[in-house]
C-alpha positions as CSV (number, residue, x, y, z in Angstrom):
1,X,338.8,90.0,195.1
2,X,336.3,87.5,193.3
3,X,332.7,89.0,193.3
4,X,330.1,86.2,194.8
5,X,326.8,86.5,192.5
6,X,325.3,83.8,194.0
7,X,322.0,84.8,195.7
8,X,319.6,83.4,198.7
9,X,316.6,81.9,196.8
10,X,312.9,83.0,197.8
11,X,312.0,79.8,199.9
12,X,315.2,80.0,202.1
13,X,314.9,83.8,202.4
14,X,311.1,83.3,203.8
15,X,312.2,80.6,206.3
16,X,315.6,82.9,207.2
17,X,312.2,85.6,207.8
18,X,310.5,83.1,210.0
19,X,314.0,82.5,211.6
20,X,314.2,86.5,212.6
21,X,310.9,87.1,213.9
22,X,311.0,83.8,216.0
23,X,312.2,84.6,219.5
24,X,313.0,80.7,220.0
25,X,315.8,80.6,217.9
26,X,319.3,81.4,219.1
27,X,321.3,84.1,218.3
28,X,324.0,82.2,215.7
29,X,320.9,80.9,214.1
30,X,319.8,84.2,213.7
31,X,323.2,85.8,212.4
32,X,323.0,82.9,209.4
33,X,319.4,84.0,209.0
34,X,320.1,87.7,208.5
35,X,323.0,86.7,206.3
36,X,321.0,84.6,204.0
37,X,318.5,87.7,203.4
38,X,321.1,90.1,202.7
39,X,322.4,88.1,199.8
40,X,318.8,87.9,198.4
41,X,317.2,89.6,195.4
42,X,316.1,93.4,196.2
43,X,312.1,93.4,196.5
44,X,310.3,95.2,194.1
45,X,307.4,96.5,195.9
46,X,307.1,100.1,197.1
């Protein structure tokens, strides 16, 4: 199986953040939202 390198850029991962923590949003919206920040960059603050 192909590996996908492609990663979630740092302005979509902060609105896929806003996404999360908003209790408007529906629960598919969410899903994609969670999705996008898992395929981001690890942080590298401790």
């Amino acid at each position: 199986m192909a590996r996908n390198t492609k990663q979630t850029s740092a302005k979509i991962a902060r609105k896929a953040s806003t996404v999360l923590r908003d209790g408007r949003f529906s629960k598919t919206s969410k899903a994609v939202a969670g999705s996008a920040l898992a395929q981001t960059k690890p942080s590298k603050r401790k």
